[in-house]
N, C-alpha and C positions, 0 to 999 in steps of 0.2 A: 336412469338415463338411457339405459340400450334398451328397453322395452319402449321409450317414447322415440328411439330412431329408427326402432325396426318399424315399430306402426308407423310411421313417417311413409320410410322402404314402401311399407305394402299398399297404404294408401296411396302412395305415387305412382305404383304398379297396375291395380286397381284403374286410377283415374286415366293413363293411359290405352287399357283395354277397353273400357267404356269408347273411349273418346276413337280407339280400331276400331271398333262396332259402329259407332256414327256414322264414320267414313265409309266405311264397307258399306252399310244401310245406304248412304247418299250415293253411292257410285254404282248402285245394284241398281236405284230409282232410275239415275239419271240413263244407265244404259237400256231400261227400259221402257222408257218415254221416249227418247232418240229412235229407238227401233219401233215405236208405234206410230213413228210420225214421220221416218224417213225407210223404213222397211226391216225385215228381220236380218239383213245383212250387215245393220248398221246398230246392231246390241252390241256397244260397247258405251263408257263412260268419256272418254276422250277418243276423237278421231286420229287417225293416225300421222295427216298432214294438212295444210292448211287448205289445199285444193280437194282433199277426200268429197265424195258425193255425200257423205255424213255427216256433213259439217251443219247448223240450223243459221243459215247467212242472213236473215231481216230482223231487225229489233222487234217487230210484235211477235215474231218467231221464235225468238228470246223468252222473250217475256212469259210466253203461254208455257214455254219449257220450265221453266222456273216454277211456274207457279202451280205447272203437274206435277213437276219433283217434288216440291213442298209439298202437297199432298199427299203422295207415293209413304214420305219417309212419315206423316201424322199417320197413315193407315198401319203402319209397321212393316211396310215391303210391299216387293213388287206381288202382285197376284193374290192379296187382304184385300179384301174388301172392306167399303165407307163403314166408318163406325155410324150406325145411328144416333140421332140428336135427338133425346127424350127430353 
């Protein structure tokens, strides 16, 4: 019974550090897309107010942000390069 709670423990340890690394990975992407598209002043993952010059204000602005970041975090991070499609 304490060897199936500790593995329990460690697996839930585990699945949280995985899931810091995701986050970190997505917040790395997105502060590096932001700064490729609004200048290197503006590397960060979240702006700091709603009026910041950081901010990405038009939905198709949106949208192309998103769908960098989702690439960013398939490459494995900011500055990997495209996996080739064999």
């Amino acid at each position: 019974m304490a060897v199936a709670a500790s593995n329990g423990a460690a697996f839930a340890q585990e699945k949280v550090r995985v899931q810091a690394q995701a986050e970190s990975l997505g917040f790395q992407c997105r502060a590096a897309v932001r700064a490729a598209m609004k200048g290197p002043d503006c590397r960060m993952a979240i702006p700091p107010n709603a009026t910041s010059h950081c901010n990405i204000p038009h939905i198709a602005e949106i949208e192309s942000m998103d769908n960098k970041v989702a690439e960013c975090v398939r490459r494995g991070g900011p500055g990997r390069q495209a996996k080739n499609q064999s």
